[in-house]
RODO-2510 file (C-alpha; in nm, 4 decimals, decimal comma):
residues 347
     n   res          X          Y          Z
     1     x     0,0000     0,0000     0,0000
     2     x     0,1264     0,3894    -0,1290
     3     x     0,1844     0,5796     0,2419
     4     x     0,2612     0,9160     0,0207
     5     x     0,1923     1,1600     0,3140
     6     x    -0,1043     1,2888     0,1306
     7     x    -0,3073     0,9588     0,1228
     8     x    -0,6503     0,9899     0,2352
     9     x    -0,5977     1,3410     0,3157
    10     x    -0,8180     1,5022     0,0067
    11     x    -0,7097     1,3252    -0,2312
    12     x    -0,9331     1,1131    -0,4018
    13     x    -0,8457     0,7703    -0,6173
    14     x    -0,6653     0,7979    -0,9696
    15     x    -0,6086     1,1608    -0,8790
    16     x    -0,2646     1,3815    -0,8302
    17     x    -0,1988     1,4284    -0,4868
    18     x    -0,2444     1,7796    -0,4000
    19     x     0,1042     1,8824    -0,3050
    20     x     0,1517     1,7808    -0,7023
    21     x    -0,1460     1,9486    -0,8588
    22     x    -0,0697     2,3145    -0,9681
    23     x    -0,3901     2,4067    -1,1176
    24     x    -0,7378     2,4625    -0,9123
    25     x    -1,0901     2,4799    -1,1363
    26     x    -1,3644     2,7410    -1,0214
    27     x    -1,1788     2,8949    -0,6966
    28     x    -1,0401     3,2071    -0,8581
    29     x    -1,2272     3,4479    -0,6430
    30     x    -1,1565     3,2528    -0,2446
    31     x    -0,7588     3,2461    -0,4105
    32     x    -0,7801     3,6202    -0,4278
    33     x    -0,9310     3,6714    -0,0870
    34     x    -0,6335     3,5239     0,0233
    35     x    -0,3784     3,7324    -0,1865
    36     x    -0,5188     3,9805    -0,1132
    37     x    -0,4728     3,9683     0,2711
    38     x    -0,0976     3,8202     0,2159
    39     x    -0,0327     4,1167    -0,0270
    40     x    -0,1644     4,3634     0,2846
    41     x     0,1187     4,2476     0,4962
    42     x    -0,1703     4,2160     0,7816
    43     x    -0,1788     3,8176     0,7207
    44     x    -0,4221     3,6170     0,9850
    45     x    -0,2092     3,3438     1,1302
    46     x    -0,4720     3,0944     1,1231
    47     x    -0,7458     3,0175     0,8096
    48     x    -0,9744     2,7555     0,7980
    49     x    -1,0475     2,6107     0,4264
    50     x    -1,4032     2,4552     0,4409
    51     x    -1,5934     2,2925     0,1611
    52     x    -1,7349     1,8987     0,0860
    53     x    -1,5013     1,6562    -0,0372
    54     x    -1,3476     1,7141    -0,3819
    55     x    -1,4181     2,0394    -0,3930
    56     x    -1,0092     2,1498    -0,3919
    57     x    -0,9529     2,2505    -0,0440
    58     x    -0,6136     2,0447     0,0255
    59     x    -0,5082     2,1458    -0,3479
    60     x    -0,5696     2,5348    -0,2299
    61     x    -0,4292     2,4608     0,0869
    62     x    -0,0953     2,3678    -0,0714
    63     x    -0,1052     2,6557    -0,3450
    64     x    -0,1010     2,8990    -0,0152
    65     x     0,2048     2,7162     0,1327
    66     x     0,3735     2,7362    -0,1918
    67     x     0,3578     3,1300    -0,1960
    68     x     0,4411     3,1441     0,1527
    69     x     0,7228     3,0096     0,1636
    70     x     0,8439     3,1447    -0,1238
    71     x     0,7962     3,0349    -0,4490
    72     x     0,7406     3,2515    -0,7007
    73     x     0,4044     3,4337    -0,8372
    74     x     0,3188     3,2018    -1,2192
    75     x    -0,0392     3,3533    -1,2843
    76     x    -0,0561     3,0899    -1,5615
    77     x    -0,1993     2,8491    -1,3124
    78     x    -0,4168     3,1187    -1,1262
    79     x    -0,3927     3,3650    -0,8691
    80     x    -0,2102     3,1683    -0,6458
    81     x    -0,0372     2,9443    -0,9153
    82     x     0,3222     2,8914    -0,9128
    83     x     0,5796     2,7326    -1,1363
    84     x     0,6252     2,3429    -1,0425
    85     x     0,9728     2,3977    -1,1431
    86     x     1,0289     2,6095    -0,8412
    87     x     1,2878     2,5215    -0,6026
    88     x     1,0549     2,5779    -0,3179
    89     x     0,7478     2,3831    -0,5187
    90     x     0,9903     2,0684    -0,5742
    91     x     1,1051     2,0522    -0,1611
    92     x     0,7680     2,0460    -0,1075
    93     x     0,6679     1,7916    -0,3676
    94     x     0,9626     1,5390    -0,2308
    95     x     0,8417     1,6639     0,1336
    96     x     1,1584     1,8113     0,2381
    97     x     1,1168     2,1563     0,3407
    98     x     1,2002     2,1926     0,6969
    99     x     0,9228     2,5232     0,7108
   100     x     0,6134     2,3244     0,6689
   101     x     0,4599     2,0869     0,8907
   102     x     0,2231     1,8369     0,7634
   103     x    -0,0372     1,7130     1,0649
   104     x    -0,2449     1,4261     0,9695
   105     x    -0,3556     1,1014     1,1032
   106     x    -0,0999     0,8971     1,1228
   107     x     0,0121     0,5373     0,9579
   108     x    -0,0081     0,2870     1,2008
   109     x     0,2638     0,0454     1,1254
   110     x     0,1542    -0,2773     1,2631
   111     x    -0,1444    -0,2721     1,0908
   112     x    -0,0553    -0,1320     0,7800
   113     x    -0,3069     0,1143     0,7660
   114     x    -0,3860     0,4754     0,8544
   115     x    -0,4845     0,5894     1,1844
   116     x    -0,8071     0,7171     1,2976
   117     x    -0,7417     0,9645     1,4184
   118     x    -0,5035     1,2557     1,4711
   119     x    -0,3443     1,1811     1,7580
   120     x    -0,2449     1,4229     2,0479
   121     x     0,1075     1,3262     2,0164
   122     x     0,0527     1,4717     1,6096
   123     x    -0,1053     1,7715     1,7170
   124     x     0,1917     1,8200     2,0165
   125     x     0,4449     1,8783     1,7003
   126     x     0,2901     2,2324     1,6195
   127     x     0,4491     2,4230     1,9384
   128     x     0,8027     2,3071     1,8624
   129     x     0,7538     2,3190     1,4878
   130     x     0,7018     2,7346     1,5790
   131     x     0,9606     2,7539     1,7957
   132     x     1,2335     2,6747     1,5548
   133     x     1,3803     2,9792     1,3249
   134     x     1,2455     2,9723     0,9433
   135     x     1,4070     2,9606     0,6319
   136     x     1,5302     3,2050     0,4091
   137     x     1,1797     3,2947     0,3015
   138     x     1,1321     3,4180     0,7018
   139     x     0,7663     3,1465     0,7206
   140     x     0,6632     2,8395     0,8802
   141     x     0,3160     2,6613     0,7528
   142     x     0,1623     2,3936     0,9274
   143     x    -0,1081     2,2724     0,7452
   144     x    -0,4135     2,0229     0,9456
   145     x    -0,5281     1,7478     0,7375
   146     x    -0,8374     1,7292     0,7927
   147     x    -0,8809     1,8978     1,1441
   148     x    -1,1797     1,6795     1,1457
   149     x    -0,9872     1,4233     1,2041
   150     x    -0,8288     1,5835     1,5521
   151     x    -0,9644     1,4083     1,8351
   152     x    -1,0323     1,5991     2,1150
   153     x    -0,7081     1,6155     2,3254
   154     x    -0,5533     1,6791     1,9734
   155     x    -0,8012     1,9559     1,9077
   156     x    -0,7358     2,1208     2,2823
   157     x    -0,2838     2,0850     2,1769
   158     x    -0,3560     2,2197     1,8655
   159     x    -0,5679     2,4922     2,0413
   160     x    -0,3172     2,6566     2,2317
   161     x    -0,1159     2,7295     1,9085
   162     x    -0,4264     2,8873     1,7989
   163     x    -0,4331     3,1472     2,1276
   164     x    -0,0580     3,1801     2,0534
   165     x     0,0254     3,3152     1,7333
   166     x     0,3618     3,2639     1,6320
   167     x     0,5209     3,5405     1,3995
   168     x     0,5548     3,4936     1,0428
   169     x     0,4189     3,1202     1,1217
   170     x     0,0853     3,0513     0,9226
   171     x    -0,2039     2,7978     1,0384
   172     x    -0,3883     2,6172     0,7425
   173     x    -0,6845     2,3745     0,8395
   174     x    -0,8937     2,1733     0,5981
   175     x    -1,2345     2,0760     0,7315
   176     x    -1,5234     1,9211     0,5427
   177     x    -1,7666     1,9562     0,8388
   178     x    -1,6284     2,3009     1,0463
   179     x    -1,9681     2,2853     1,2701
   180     x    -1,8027     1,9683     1,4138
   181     x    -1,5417     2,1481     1,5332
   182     x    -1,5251     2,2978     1,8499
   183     x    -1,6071     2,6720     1,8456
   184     x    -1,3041     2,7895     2,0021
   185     x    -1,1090     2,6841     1,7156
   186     x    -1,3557     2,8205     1,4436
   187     x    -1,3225     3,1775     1,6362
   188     x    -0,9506     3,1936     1,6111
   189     x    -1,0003     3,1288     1,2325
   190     x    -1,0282     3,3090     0,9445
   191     x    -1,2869     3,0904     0,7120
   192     x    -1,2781     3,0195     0,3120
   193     x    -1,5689     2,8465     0,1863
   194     x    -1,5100     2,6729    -0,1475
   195     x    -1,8790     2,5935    -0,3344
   196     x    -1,9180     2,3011    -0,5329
   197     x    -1,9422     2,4514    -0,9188
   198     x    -2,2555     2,3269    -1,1518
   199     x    -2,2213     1,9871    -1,2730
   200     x    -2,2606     2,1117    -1,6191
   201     x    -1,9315     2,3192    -1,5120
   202     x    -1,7486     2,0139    -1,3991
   203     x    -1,8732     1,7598    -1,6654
   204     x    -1,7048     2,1175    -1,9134
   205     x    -1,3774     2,0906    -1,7252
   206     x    -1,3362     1,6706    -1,7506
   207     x    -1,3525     1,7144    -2,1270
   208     x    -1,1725     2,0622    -2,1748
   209     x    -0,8556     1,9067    -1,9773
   210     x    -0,8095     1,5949    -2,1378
   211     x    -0,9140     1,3968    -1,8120
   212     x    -1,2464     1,2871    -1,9526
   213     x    -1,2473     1,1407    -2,3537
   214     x    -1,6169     1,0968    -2,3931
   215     x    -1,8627     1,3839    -2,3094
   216     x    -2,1427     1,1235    -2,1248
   217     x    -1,8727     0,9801    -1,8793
   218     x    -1,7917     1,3179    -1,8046
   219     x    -2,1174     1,4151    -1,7055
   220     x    -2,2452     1,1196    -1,5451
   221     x    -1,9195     1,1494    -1,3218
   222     x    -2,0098     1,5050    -1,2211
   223     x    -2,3947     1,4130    -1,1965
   224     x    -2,2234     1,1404    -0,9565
   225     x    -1,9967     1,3121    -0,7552
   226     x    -2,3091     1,6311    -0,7093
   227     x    -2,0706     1,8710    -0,9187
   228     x    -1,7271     1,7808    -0,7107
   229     x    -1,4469     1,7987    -0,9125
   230     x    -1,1975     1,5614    -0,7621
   231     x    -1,4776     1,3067    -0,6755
   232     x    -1,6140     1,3615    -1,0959
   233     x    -1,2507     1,3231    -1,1894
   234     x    -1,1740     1,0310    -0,9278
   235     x    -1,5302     0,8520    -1,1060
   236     x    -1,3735     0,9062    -1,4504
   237     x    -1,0393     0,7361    -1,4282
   238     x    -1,0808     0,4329    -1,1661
   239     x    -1,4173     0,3087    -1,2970
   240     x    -1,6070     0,4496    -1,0230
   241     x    -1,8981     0,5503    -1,2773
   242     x    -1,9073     0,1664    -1,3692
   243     x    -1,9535     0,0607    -0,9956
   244     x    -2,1799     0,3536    -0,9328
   245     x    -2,4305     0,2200    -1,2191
   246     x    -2,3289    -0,1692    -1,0538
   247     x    -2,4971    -0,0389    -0,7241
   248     x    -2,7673     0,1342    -0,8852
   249     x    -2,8744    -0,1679    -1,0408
   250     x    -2,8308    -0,3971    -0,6890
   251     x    -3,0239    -0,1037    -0,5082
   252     x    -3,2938    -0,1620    -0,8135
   253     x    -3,3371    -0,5259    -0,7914
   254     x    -3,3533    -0,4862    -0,3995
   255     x    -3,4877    -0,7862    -0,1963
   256     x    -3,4409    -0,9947    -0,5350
   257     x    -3,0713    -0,9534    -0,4733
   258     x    -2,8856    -1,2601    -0,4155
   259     x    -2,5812    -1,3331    -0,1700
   260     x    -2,3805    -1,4093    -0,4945
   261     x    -2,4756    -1,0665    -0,6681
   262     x    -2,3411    -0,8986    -0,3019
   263     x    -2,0473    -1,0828    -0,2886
   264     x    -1,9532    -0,9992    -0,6431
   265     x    -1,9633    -0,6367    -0,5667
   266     x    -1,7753    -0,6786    -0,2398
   267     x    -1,4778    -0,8418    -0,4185
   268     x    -1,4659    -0,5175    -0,6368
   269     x    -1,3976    -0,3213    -0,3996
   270     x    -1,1830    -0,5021    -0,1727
   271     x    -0,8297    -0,6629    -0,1631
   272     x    -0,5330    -0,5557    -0,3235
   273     x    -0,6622    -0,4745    -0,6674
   274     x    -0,9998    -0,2429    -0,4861
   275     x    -0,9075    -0,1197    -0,1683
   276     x    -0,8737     0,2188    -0,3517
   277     x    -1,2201     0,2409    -0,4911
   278     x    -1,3661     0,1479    -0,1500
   279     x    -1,3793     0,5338    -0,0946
   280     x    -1,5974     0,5306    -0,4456
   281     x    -1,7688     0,2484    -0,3684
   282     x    -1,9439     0,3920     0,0181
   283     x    -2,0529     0,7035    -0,1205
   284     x    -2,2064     0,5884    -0,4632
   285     x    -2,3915     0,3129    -0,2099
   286     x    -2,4735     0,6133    -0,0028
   287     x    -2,6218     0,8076    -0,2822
   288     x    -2,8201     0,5367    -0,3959
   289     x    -2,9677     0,4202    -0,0780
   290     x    -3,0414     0,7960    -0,0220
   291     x    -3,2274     0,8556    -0,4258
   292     x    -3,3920     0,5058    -0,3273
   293     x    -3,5519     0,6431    -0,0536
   294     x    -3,6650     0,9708    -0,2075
   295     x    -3,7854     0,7847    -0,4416
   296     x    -4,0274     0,5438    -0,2131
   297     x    -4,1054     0,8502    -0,0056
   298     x    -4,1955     1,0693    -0,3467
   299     x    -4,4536     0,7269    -0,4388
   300     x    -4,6191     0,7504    -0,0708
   301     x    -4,4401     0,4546     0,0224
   302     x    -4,2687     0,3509     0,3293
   303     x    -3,9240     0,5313     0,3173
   304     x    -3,8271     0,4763     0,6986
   305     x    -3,6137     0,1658     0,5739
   306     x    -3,3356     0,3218     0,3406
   307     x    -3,3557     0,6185     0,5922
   308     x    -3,2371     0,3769     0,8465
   309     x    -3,0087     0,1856     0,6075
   310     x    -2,8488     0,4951     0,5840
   311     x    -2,7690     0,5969     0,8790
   312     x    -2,6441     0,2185     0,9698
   313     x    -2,4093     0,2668     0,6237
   314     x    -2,2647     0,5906     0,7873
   315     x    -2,2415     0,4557     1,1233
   316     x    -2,0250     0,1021     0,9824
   317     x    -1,7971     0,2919     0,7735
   318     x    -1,7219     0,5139     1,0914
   319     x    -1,6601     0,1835     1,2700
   320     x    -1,4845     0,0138     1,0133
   321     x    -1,2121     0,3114     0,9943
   322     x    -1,1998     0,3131     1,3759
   323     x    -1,2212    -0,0485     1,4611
   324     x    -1,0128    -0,1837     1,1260
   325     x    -1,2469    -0,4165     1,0660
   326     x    -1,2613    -0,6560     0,7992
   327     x    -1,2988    -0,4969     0,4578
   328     x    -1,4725    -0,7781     0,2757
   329     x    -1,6788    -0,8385     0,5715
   330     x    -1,7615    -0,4363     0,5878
   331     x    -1,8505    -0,4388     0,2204
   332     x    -2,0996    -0,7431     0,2499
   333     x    -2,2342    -0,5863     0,5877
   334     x    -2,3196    -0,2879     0,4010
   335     x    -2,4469    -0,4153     0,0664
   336     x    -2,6799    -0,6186     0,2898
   337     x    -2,8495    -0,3017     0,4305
   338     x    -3,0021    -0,2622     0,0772
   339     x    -3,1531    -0,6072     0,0664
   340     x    -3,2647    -0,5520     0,4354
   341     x    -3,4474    -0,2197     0,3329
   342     x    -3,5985    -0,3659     0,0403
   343     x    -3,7363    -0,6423     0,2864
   344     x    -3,8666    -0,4314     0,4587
   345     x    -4,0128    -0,1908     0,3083
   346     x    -4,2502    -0,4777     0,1138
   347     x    -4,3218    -0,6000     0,4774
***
């Protein structure tokens, strides 16, 4: 298994990791917010880059480090684009520049997996990562990724950074859910809220750079992924839209559903050859246990079922990432929530 530092930190299947992505689609406007306060020379020591998954908040995140610690302005790749030839932009692609700090959860070894959770032991790295002098460019970055991850002793270290501001250091936190975080971090923040664009403005940008061949992929991964473009683009080149249409039609035939057709679409998705399009795989199943039930509600059906079948799908991938429970087993246990639903909603 890849443990690139930037595994499972936004960066979705088949995609660059952000730290190696240099352009960002539809975020012109939050990048100049930014500038704009870093070109002031009054920059907040602490931002907080919120948005849902895909959306580009890790890839911003790392276009801001770039520029902070010094690599220069290339307006070719936006207002906060910079030339991947940079000295500064390659340290930080091989993850050797002593001014940034990367906080995420972290691998666990013996069980060949991530973490979690950020630890309090991760989050305990910030204060002495300050306290240290900077580079030639004068900055330190520590970027938080996701701070949704923090648990909350990690949360209450990283806290006390937050009531601290070191000079010329710069916080950066990604968050895809910022009301779960505790208020007194949110306060101490300044906030940039990237919007999902259109999916006809997604399913445009597949085909326009090359990432998408065929126009219907490309907008069947947007119309998949709600207009995200690192979940559309993530879709497009690991086959997600294929296993999205492979759950849509389990979630179709319902209680007619046979062990064999689950365990068929568990071996996808687990296993050496899968493991990455698990990620895919529990939010297509989401999304299709959630149109299912619109769709009984919308008939004047019962829709109770798939509303609890989702929340149970939530709740076991939460435990499965905490727990490390068995993947294959995990897959069944949640393809069998659609049967179950099915069940019971002809009860």
């Amino acid at each position: 298994m890849n443990t690139d530092p930037d595994i499972a930190s936004d960066s979705e299947p088949g995609c660059l990791p952000p730290r190696e992505r240099y352009d960002l689609f539809a975020h012109a406007d939050i990048e100049q917010q930014f500038l704009s306060a870093w070109e002031s020379g009054r920059l907040h020591h602490a931002w907080l880059i919120c948005g849902p998954r895909g959306v580009g908040k890790a890839t911003l995140a790392w276009r801001i480090a770039r520029r902070v610690l010094g690599a220069g302005a290339f307006t070719d790749y936006g207002p906060l684009g910079a030339d991947p030839s940079d000295p500064v932009c390659r340290q930080l692609e091989a993850h050797a520049n002593p001014d940034l700090l990367l906080l995420r959860r972290p691998w666990d070894e013996k069980r060949k997996r991530w973490r979690a959770e950020i630890t309090v032991d991760e989050a305990r790295r910030a204060p002495s990562f300050f306290e240290k002098s900077a580079g030639a460019g004068g900055w330190r970055v520590c970027l938080v990724d996701s701070a949704d991850d923090m648990n909350t002793n990690a949360a209450n270290a990283l806290l006390k950074t937050l009531e601290e501001p070191p000079k010329r250091g710069l916080l950066i936190l990604i968050s895809h859910a910022p009301g779960r975080l505790p208020a007194t971090i949110r306060s101490r923040c300044r906030r940039l809220d990237l919007r999902v664009p259109s999916i006809e403005a997604t399913a445009n940008w597949l085909v326009e750079t090359a990432s998408v061949a065929d126009p219907i992929t490309a907008r069947q991964a947007s119309e998949l992924a709600g207009g995200a473009p690192g979940r559309a683009l993530a879709l497009s080149v690991s086959g997600g839209v294929e296993l999205a249409h492979r759950i849509d039609a389990l979630v179709e035939k319902g209680a007619r559903a046979s062990e064999s057709d689950l365990r068929q679409l568990a071996e996808l998705v687990t296993g050496k050859a899968g493991a990455e399009k698990a990620p895919v795989f529990y939010r297509a199943l989401r999304a299709a246990i959630q149109r299912r039930g619109k769709q009984v509600a919308l008939a004047g059906g019962n829709s109770e079922p798939w509303i609890d079948a989702w929340r149970s799908l939530s709740q076991l991938v939460r435990d499965s990432d905490a727990l490390y429970l068995d993947p294959k087993q995990t897959a069944l246990a949640a393809l069998s929530l659609v049967t179950q639903a099915a069940r019971t909603e002809m009860a």
